[in-house]
N, C-alpha and C positions, 0 to 999 in steps of 0.2 A: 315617885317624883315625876314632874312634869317636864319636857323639855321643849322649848323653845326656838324655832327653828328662821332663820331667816324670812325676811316677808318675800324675797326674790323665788326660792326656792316655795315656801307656799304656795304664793301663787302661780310657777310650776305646775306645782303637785294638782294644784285646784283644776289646772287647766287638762291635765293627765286623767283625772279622775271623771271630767266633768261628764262624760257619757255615760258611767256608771251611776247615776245621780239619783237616779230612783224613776219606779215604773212607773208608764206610763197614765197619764189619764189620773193620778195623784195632785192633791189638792197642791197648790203653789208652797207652801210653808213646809207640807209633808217634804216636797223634792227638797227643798234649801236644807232640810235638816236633815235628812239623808246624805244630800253631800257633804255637806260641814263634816257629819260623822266619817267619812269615807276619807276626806279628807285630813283630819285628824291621825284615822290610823297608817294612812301611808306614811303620812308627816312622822309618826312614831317609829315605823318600821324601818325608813331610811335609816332614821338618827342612827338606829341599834346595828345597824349591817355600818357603819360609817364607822363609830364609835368601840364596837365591839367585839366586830367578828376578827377573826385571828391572824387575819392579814389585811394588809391595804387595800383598798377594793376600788377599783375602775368606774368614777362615780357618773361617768358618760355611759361605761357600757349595762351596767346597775338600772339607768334613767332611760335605757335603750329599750333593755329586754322590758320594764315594766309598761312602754306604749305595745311591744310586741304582744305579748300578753294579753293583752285587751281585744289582740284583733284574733288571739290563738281560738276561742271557742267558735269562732265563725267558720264560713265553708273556706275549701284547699284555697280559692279563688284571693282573698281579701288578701293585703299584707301592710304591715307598718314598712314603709320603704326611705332606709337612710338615704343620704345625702352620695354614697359613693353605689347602691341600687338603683336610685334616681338618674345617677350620670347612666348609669349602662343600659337603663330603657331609653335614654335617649340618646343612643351613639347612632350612628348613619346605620340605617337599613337597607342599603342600595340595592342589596341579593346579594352582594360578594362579600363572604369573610372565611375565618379560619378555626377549622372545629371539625368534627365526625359527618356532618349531617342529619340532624333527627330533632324531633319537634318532639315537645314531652309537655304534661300536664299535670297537674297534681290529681290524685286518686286514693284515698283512704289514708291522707299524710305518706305517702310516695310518691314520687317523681316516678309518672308511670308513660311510657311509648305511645304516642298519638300515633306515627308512622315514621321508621326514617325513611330519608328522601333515596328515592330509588338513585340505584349506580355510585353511591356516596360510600365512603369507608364503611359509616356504621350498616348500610344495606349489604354490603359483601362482607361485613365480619360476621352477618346471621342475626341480628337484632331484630325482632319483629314487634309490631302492634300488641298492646296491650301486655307487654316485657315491662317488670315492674323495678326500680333501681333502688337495691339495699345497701350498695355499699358503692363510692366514688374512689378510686386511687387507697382500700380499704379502711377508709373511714365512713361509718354509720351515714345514710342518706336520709334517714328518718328526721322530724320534725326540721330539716331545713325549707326555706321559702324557696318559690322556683327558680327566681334569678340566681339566687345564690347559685342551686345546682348547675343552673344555666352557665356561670360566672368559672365553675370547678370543671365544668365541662367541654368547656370551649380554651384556647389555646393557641401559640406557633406552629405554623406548619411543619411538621415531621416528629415533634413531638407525641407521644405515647397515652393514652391516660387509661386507666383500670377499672372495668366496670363489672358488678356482681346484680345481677340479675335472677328476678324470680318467678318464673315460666307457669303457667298454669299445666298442672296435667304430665312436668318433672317435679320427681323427687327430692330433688339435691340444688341449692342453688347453680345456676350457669356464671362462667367466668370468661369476660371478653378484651383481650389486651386491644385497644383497637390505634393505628396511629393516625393523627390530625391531618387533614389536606385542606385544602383550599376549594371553597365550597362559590358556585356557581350558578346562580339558580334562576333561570328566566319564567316569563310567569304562562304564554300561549305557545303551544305548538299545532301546526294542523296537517294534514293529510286524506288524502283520498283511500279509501280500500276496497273500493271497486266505482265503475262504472256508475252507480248510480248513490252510494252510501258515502258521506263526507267523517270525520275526525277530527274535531279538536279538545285536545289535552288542555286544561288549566292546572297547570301546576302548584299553585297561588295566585290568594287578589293582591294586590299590588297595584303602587300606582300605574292608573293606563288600562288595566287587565280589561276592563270594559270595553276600552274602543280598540285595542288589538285585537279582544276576540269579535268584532263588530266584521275588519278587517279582513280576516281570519274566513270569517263564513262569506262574506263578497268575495274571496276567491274560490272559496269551494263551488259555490252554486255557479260560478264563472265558468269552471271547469266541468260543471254539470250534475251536482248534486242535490237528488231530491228527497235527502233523509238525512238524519247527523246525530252522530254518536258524540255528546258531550262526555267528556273522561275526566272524573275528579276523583279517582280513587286515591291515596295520600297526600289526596291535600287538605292542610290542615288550618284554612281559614287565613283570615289576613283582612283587609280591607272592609268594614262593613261596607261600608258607603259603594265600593267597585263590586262588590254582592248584587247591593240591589241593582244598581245602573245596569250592572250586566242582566240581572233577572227582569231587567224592563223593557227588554227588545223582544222579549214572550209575552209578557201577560197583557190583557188588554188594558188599557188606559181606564181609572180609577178604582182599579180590582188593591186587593189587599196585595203585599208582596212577606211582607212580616213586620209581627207588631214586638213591643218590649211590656212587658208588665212587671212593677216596684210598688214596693208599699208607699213610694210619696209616688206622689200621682205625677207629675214631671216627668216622670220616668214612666209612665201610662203612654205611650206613643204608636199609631199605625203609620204603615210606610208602606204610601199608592203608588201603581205607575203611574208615570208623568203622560207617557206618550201609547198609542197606536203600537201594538203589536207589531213587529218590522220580519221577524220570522216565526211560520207560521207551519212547517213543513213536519213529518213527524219524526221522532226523535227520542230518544232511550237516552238514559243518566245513568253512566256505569260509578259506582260505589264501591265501599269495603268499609273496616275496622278502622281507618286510617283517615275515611274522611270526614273533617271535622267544622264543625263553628261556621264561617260564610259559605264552604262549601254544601253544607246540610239544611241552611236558609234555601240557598238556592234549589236544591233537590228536591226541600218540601213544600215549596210554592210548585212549583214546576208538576208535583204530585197533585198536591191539591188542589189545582185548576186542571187538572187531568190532560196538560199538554206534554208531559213526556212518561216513559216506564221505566219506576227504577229497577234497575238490573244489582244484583249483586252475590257476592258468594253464598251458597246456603248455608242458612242459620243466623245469619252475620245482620246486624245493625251498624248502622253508619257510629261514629265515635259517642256521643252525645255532649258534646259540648255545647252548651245552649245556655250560658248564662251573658249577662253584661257586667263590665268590670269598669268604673270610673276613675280617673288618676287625679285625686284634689290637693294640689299644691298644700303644704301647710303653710300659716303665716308667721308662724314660732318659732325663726329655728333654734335649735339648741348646741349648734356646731358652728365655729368660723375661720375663714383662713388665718395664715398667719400675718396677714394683711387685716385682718379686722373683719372683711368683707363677710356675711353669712353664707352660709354653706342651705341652701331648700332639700328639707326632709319631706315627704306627701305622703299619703292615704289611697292604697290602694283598694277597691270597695266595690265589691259585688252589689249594684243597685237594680238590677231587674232579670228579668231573663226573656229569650226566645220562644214568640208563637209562632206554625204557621198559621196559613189563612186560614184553615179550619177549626185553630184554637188548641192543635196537638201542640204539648211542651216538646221541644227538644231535648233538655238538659235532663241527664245520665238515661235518658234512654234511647236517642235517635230515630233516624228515618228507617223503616222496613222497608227492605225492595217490595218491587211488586212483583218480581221473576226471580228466582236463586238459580243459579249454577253451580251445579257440585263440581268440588275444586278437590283434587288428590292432593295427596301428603307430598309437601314438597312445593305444590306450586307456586305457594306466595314468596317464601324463602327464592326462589327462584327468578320469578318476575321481581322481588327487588334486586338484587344481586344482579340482573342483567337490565333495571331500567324500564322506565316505561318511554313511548313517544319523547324523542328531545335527551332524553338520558342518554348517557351518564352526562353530569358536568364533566366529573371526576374519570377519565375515559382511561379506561385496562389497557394494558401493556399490547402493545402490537403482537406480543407472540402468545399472547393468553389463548389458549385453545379452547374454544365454547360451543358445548352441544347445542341443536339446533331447539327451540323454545319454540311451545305454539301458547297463543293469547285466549283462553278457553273463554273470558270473560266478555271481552274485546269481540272475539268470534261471533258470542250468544249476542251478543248487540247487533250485530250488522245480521247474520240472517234474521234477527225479530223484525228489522227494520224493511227488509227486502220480503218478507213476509207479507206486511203492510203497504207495501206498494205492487203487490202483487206479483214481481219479480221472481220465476224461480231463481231456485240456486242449485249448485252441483253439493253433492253429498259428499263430505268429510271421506278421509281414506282411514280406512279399515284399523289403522293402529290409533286413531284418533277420537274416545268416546268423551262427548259431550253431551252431558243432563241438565235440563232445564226443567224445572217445576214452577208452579205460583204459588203465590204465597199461601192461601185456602189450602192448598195440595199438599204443600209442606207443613202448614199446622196441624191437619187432619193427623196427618201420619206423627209427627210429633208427640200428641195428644195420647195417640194409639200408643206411642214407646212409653211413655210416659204412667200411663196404667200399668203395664206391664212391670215398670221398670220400683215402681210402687209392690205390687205383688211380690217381687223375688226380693226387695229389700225386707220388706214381712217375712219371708220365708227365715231373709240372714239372722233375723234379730230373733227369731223363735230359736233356731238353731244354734245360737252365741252360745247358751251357756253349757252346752253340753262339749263344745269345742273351742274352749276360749284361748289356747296357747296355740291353737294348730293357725301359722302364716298363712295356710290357703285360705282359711275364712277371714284372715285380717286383711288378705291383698284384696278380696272379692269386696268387701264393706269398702273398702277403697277407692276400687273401681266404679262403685257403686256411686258413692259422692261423687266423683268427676263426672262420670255420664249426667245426674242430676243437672253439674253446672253448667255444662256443655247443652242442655236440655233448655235450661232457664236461666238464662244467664242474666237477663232483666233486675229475677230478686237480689243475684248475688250482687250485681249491683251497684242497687236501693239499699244495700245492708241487710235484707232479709236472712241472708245467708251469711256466715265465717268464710 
């Protein structure tokens, strides 16, 4: 039997469907009768869930999940966004609100750690970069959109919330009671660290971040600085637009700063400096895991015109966040107040991604320093938990007793920099070992483990069956695969790897 379905609701459906409608580059008649059919069977399958199924069914939330849907086979980035995720990307972003502290991204359908913001609840509860979020106040964090988690995860000040995390290289998921403060977050800080080497921290673009940090370096070079440690390590992007502006007082006028490339060509776009190079002095870009999106434009222009060196921890790539995401109103709503008024649902829609000048993608792989710094067990926990430059917002208790903390990162910057201005410097004290490699030096040797580390897995798997219940050879296959990831963390990923 055929069923009959309202023309309002049809045309609904037609308009639900219409992107499904058939491939591309299909004769015009082909597409119409492809959607027709598409349409038809939705139009059949509502009736039957309306009509049939064994209880009343929520014919908003029904007509919700099936636009979600549509956008589910795409990357983490896309989202069907209601009318009540709509209001909450557009609430005030001033820098002050109320929540843990921590910037999150979606990664393999998780809500996974960009970086939290140094000296914040979630930096002193232990959360670190690339801490991937299973469980929210113990319910599943899986196939949620990011606002949403965004939405569960933010809250009143003093309030509590429960987060389960899944740590690369632990065993056992980690569990984090962490409680809510009131988050502060300005966007430049600067400093002198010696006599001749300047510091300024971007902590986020934001409006302004561009001519603060302008600001920022006229008083350093005032003060007599003839080198500058740019610091974007956890920050996790923000403004394109205060990216490039910022990245245009380096490069010289009509050089590349960063392009977009999309399948419609609209979304094909390069972005030149406007103006004359305005500092010109030399200069290192300290990174991590944590810096991400405008911070990693910025990094790899600044690479790729070969006016600064990026510095960062060994092994570590910058986050890679390098796509573009557009927010298109939709015209349809399906929601309205009790005023009548419509309620705007939109489409959130990954349409291009980031190059730098040289044509490297950014997105899931990021920027390579061009210096590592071997960083000990503990430091980065550390450096968040006590803040970088301008940290905390969230400032410890006056009687908090805190060991003394050295910057090893921070460090390798400013002698590289006094390096190149010919500047000696005094030698580190004796409890204080700091490694710096380049990057060639660090692949070589890499490469070297990585043969090796090939061989002795050959070795395990020759010797499995003769010792298949003995735990030493299951911990050793174990350990095995993590030094791998820890080796190539690139595939794992690309998806190459589980």
């Amino acid at each position: 039997m055929t069923h009959r379905l309202p023309l309002h609701l049809l045309l609904f459906l037609a308009a639900l469907l219409l992107p499904l409608a058939a491939p591309a580059q299909t004769p015009l008649a082909q597409e119409d009768e492809d959607f027709l059919r598409f349409v038809d069977a939705a139009a059949e399958l509502y009736y039957e869930l309306q009509s049939s199924y064994v209880e009343d069914i929520d014919r908003r939330e029904v007509l919700e999940s099936a636009l979600e849907g549509m956008i589910r086979p795409l990357d983490e980035h896309s989202q069907y966004m209601t009318p009540d995720i709509l209001d909450q990307l557009n609430r005030d972003t001033s820098g002050t609100f109320s929540g843990i502290g921590i910037h999150i991204s979606m990664r393999q359908g998780l809500p996974t750690v960009i970086a939290p913001i140094p000296g914040t609840p979630a930096a002193k509860a232990g959360l670190l970069p690339w801490d991937r979020i299973i469980e929210i106040d113990g319910e599943s964090a899986e196939e949620l959109d990011l606002l949403t988690v965004v939405d569960k995860i933010t809250g009143p000040e003093g309030t509590l919330v429960e987060l389960t995390v899944f740590r690369s290289g632990e065993t056992e998921p980690l569990l984090f009671t962490i409680e809510r403060g009131r988050i502060e977050i300005e966007s430049v800080y600067h400093q002198m660290l010696d006599d001749s080497v300047g510091h300024i921290r971007i902590a986020r673009f934001s409006e302004n971040t561009a001519a603060h940090f302008a600001a920022a370096f006229d008083d350093l070079k005032a003060k007599g600085a003839k080198a500058l440690v740019i610091d974007v390590r956890f920050n996790t992007g923000g403004l394109l637009r205060e990216a490039i502006d910022l990245t245009d007082l380096f490069v010289p006028k009509g050089q590349i700063i960063v392009s977009t490339k999309g399948r419609n060509g609209r979304q094909n776009r390069e972005y030149l400096a406007d103006h004359d190079a305005t500092i010109t002095m030399p200069m290192a870009v300290l990174v991590n895991e944590g810096t991400a999106s405008a911070s990693e434009i910025l990094a790899g222009a600044l690479q790729d015109h070969g006016l600064a060196t990026i510095i960062g921890p060994e092994g570590k790539n910058t986050f890679g966040k390098g796509s573009v995401q557009t927010v298109m109103t939709l015209d349809n709503p399906i929601e309205v107040t009790e005023a009548g008024n419509p309620r705007n649902s939109a489409l959130r829609l990954t349409t291009a991604k980031y190059y730098t000048p040289s044509g490297r993608t950014i997105h899931h792989l990021g920027i390579s320093p061009d210096l590592y710094v071997r960083i000990p067990d503990g430091h980065l926990r550390n450096l968040l938990q006590r803040g970088l430059l301008g940290d905390p917002s969230v400032t410890s208790s006056p009687d908090e007793e805190t060991e003394p903390f050295f910057d090893l990162e921070l460090e390798a910057a400013r002698r590289h920099l006094r390096d190149e201005l010919g500047v000696e410097t005094p030698a580190l004290d004796d409890d204080i070992t700091l490694v710096v490699t380049t990057r060639e030096e660090f692949e070589k040797k890499r490469d070297e483990l990585l043969v090796k580390l090939t061989e002795a897995e050959a070795l395990l798997e020759s010797v499995a069956p003769d010792c298949p219940d003995y735990p030493e050879a299951r911990a050793m296959r174990t350990e095995a695969r993590w030094l791998r990831r820890a080796l190539e963390p690139e595939k794992q990923e690309n998806g190459e790897e589980e």
